[in-house]
C-alpha positions as CSV (number, residue, x, y, z in Angstrom):
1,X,0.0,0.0,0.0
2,X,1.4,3.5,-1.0
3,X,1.3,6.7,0.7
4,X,-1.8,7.7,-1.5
5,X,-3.5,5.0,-0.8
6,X,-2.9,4.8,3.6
7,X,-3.9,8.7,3.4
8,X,-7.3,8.2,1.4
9,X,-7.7,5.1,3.9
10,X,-7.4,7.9,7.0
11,X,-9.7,10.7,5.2
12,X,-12.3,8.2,4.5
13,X,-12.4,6.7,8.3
14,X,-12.2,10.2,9.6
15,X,-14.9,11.0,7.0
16,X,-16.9,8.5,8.6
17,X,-16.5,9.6,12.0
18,X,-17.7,12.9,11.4
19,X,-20.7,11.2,10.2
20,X,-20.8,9.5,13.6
21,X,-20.1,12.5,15.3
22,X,-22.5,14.7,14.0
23,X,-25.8,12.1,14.1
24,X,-24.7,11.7,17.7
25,X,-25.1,15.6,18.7
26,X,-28.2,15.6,16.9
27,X,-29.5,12.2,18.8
28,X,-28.3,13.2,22.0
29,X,-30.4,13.5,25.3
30,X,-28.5,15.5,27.4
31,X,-26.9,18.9,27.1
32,X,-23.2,17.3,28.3
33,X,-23.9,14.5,25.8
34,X,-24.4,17.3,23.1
35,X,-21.5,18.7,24.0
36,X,-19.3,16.1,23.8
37,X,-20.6,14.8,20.6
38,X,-20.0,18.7,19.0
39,X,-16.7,19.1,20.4
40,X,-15.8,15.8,18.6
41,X,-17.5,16.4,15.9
42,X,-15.4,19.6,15.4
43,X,-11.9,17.8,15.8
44,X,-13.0,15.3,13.6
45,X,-13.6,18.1,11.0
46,X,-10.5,19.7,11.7
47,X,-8.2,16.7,11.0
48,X,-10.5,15.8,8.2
49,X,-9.5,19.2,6.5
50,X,-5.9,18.9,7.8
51,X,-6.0,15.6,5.8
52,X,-7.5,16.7,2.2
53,X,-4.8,19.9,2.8
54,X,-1.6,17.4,2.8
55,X,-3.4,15.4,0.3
56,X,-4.2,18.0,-2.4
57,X,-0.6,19.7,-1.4
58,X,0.5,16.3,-3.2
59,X,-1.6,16.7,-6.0
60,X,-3.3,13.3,-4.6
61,X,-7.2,14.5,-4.6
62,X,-7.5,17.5,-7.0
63,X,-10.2,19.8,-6.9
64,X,-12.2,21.6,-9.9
65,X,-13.0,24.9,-9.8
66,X,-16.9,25.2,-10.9
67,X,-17.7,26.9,-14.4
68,X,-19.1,30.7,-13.4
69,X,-22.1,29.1,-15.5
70,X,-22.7,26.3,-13.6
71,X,-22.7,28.5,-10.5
72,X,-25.3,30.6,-11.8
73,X,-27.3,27.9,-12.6
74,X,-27.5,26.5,-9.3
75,X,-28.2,29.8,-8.0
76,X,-31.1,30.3,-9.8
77,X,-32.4,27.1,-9.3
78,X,-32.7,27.6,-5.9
79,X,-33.6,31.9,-6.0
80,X,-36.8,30.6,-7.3
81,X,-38.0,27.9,-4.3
């Protein structure tokens, strides 16, 4: 297994404990419970962004820039709900 391949392995568990995270703040019970669901919830997104920085730094998950166009398009969708 190459470099690539151990970091997408990382960004996708951490992708999926965001997930985790964030379904648990919204489940929980309890204000502390809440709390300590957020506040991992928000390191989990920190370190999942600290991740896709190194990665796209190496050119390993490239990102497109969307077409002015394609922006507007969206936008109007959505101006008119």
């Amino acid at each position: 297994m190459n470099d690539k391949e151990i970091m997408t392995n990382i960004l996708n568990a951490v992708k999926g404990e965001c997930d985790l995270m964030m379904h648990g703040a919204i489940e929980s019970s309890t204000p502390d419970v809440h709390a300590a669901f957020t506040q991992g919830f928000n390191d989990a997104l920190t370190l999942q962004s600290q991740i896709y920085a190194k990665m796209s730094e190496k050119g390993w998950y490239p990102a497109e820039n969307a077409q002015q166009t394609q922006i507007d398009k969206v936008k109007q969708k959505y101006a008119t709900q």
